[in-house]
NUPAVEX-989057 format. One record per residue (C-alpha): x, y, z. Coordinates in pm, whole numbers, plus 50000, padded with zeros to 5 digits. Layout:
XYZ...
This chain:
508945105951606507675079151904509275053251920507395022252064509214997352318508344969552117507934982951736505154970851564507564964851274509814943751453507394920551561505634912451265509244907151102510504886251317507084858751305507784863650920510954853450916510284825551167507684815050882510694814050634512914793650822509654768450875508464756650564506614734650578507954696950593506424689550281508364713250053511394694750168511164669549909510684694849653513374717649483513794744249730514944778149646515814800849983517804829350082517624847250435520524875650461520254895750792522494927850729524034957150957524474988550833526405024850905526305052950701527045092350718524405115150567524735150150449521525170450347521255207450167518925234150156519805246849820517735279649857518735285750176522515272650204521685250450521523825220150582523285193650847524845160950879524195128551109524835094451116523055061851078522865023251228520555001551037519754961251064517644943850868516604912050646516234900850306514804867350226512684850150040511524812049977510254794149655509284760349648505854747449472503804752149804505234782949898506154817949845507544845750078509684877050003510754896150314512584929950273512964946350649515244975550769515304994451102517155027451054518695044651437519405081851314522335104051547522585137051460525985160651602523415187051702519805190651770519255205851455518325166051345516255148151531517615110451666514295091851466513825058651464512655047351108510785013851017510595005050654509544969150525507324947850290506354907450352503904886450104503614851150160501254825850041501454789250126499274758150021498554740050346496284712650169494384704549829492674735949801493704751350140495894780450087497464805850381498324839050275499794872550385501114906550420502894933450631504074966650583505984993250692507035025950578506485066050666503875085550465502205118150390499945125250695497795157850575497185161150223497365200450284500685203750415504155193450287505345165450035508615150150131509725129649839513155120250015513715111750390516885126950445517235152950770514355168950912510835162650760507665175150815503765161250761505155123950823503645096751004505195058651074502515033650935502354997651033499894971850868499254936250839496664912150729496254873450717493784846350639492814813350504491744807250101489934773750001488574763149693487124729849543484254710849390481254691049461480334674549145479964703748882479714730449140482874750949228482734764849607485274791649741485854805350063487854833650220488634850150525491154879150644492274897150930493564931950886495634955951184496864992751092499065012851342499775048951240501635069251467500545108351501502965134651283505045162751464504835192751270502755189350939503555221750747499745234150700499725272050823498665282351149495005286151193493915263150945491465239151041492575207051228491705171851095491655135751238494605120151347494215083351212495435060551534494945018551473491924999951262491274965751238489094945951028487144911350944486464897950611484594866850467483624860150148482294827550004480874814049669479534787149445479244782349095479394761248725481534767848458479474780848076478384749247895478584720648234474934726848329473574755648146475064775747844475794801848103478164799048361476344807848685478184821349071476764832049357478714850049601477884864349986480634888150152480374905250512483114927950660483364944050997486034970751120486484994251372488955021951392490235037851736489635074351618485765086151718485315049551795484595045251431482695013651296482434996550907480164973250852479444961350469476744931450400476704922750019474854893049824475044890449417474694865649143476804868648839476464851248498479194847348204477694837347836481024832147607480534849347303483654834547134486734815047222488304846147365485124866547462482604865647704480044887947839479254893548206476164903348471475364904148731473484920849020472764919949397472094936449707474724955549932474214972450265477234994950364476695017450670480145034050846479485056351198481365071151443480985094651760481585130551797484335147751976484435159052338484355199452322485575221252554483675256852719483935270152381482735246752181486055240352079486895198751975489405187252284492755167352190494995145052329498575148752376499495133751997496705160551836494015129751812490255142051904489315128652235485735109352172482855118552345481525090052562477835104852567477785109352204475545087652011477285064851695476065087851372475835077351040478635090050856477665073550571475165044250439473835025850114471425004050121470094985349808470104970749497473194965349294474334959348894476594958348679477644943348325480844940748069483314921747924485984895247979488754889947709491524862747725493024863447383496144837747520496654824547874499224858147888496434883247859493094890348013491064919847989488084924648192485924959648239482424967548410480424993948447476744994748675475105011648947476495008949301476705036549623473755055449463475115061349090476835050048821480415033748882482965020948682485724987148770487964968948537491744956148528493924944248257497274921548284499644909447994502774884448068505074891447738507184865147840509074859248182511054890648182508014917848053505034918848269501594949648270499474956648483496804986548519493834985448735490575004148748488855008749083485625021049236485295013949636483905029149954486545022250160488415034750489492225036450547492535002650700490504986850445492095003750163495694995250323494774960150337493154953350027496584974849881499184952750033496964919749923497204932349509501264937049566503484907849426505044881149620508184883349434509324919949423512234940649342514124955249686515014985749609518124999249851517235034849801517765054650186516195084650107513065070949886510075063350076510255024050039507295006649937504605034749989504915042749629505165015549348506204983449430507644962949126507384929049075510134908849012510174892448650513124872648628512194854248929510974821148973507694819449005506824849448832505034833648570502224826648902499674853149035502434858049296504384870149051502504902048900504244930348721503534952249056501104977249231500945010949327499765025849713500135065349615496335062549643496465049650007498665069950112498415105649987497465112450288495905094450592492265103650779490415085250978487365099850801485305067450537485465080150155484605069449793488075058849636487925061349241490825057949044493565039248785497145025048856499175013348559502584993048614505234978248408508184956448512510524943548320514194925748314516234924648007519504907048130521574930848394518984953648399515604957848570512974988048543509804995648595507975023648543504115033848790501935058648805497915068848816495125092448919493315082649264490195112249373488405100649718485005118549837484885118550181481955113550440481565120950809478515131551012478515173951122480065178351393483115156651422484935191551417485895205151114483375190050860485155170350557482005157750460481515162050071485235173250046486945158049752490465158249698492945145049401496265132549392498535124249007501865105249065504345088148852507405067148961510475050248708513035029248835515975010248696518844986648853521764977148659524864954348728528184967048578530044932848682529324909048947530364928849211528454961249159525844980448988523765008649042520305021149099517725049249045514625063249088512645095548990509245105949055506595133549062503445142549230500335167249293498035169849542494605190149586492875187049908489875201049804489615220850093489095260850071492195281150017494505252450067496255256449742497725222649539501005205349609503775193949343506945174849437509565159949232512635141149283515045118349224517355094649375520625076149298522915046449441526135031049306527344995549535530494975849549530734943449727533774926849866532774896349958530464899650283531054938150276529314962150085529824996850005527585022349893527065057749759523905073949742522755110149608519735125149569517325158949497514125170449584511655198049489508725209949673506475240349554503235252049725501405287849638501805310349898505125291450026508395296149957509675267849684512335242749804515035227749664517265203649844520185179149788521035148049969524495122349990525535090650168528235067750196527745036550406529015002950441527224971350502527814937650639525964909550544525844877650758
């Protein structure tokens, strides 16, 4: 694994935390609620191949940061950890690892709000080759992602007429994977490298009943990215109307239709004599400066849809669509239910054409800004489900949601633009000492890319199930434990690259003495492929942690 002078991580965690400590002046007359704990960290790991009676040890130095900050103007929730790994031999390689989430949303003015997000965490690079579920020793098919967005949100009136306006910034970093596990000879893909992207969005409307018995909103968006890889380029215009006629106190029925231009091109590769594509050092094609931009994909035209919106309480909405959009019929919805305080749901439906940047961003934006930190070593923090935190304060607000899921971002990473369909359900909930949740869904992306960009994904579709439970209790107020299990599959949809199923599970009990912590962590993992040899492998720790 690289490791960059100045880690990507490290700088977007340190402005973050600079943002905590300044809050604005004007929350200082308001009950304030903040907690910033920097932490170091050392810890001896043991890891073993249960098939093949393989045992390798190292140790670890981590730092990091948790804080957060609620006041009535703002809300941030920082979880950061640098990991330095030393192994006795060079049977484990001395990795650096980055793992971190930051939300934050603050109101700058009447109607002026400043949000944002940043994340960091190691994922599944090819969605052919191996499925680590824990992070423990030596690892194959993973890459270190990086990503952060931030922008402005205003909303307000003139007269009867609401008017809303948005804009974000979005910057990916993925560094390339060492050895990925897909068999020798098999066809090479794109090796994603950095993205970034522009978003606005504005609209205008009237509330059912204030001018006409429908309620009426107009909306323009326009978006703009570019990815490193192939010199890659998104570019999305989209214009709409939508009208609401309530039905009944609860119900209301929705339209609405418009016109979208999407188009998404890139170049082709440089080959060599042979015809052969030509890579760099870290695997990435090398673009060909004489190649022209082709379309890798394009819509262009009109667009409808129609459903339903139910709010049965100020707890529960319910809203689902179906219409016609990138050339056939598509399907959106989402549905959230507050039981109380402690009990939150939330499940999403999703139809997109989207990139890995876009996705990414879009991803961290729908996650909480109160969440649960999970202090689980060997799990891969926060590229799974992320849980929102119930019993917070605040979690009654949209900041405060029950959770999301990014298994459908990352089951694997190509620079390549795709269709993303798909459903993530998540429930959160705290009953006194004890917090779960429990995540999971179906995600299916159909990719696009012009011939030629070597080998040709274009048309491939590939799948990916998952499912994630967690629970945290305290046993007094000086310890408790944790745990997590999960499962997954994963079809590439590429010939004779059979599926991939992984399983695990995870464990942590923690006593604190004062400003010292101890820990003990254990864990398994199982990883079966046809044509490969299954594996089966078991994981410990023992660390101890200061906390300043």
């Amino acid at each position: 694994m690289t490791r960059p002078i100045a880690s990507v991580s490290t700088v977007l965690g340190a402005g973050l935390i600079a943002l905590l400590v300044a809050v604005p002046a004007h929350a200082q007359d308001q009950k304030r609620r903040k907690s910033i704990s920097p932490f170091i960290e050392i810890g001896q790991v043991v890891t073993a191949d249960l098939k093949n009676n393989d045992v390798l040890t190292y140790s670890t130095v981590a730092a990091g940061v948790s804080a957060s900050v609620e006041t009535k103007r703002a809300q941030v929730q920082v979880s950061y950890r640098y990991e330095r790994r030393f192994s006795y031999s060079k049977r484990v390689g001395d990795d650096d690892v980055h793992s971190g989430l930051a939300r934050a949303s603050f109101i700058v003015a009447p109607g002026l709000t400043l949000e944002g997000g940043a994340i960091a965490t190691r994922v599944r690079s090819d969605i052919r080759g191996a499925a680590p579920g824990t992070l423990a020793g030596n690892v194959d098919n993973i890459s270190q992602v990086y990503s952060v967005y931030a922008g402005p949100n205003f909303a307000s009136h003139v007269g009867p007429v609401g008017v809303a306006a948005s804009y974000r910034y979005g910057f990916t970093k993925v560094e390339a994977p060492g050895v990925t596990g897909v068999p020798a000879g098999s066809p090479r893909l794109d090796a994603f490298d950095t993205s970034q992207s522009h978003v606005f969005n504005a609209s205008a409307g009237v509330k059912a009943g204030t001018i006409l018995p429908v309620g009426v909103n107009v909306s323009v968006g326009y978006e703009r990215g570019t990815a490193g890889q192939l010199d890659q380029k998104f570019e999305s215009k989209v214009a709409r109307v939508d009208l609401v006629l309530p039905v009944a106190p609860t119900l209301a029925l929705t339209a609405g239709a418009g016109y979208e231009k999407i188009t998404v091109s890139q170049k082709d590769p440089l080959r060599d004599g042979n015809g052969v594509p030509v890579t760099d050092a870290r695997g990435r094609f090398v673009t060909d400066p004489t190649s022209p931009q082709r379309i890798a994909y394009q819509t262009d035209g009109i667009i409808y849809d129609a459903g339903v919106i139910w709010r049965p309480s100020s707890r529960t909405t319910l809203q689902a669509r179906a219409g016609r959009r990138y050339g056939g019929t598509t399907y959106s919805g989402s549905f959230s239910y507050a039981a109380s305080r402690a009990l939150g749901i939330q499940v999403g439906v999703y139809d997109s054409v989207d990139t890995f940047g876009r996705q990414l961003r879009n991803g961290i934006a729908n996650l909480p800004t109160s969440f649960i930190e999970q202090r689980d070593t060997f799990g891969q923090q926060f590229s799974g489900c992320t849980f929102g935190n119930p019993g917070a304060p605040g979690a009654g607000s949209a900041g405060g949601s029950a959770g999301g899921c990014l298994n459908g971002v990352f089951q694997s990473i190509s620079t390549a633009a795709y269709r993303a369909r798909g459903i993530d359900a998540v429930i959160a909930a705290k009953r006194g000492a004890v917090s779960f949740g429990v995540g999971g869904g179906y995600a299916t992306r159909r990719f696009s890319a012009p011939v030629g960009t070597g080998f040709n994904i274009n048309g491939v579709t590939d799948d990916s199930y998952y499912a994630q439970a967690f629970a945290a209790a305290a046993i007094d107020s000086n310890s408790g434990v944790n745990g997590n299990v999960f499962a997954n599959y994963y079809d590439s949809g590429i010939a004779s690259a059979p599926g991939v199923f992984s399983t695990g599970a995870t464990g942590l009990y923690y006593r604190n003495f004062g400003r010292i912590s101890t820990t003990a962590s254990a864990g398994i993992y199982s990883f079966s492929q046809k044509g490969t040899d299954d594996q089966l492998s078991a994981q410990g720790q023992v660390g101890v942690r200061y906390q300043f």
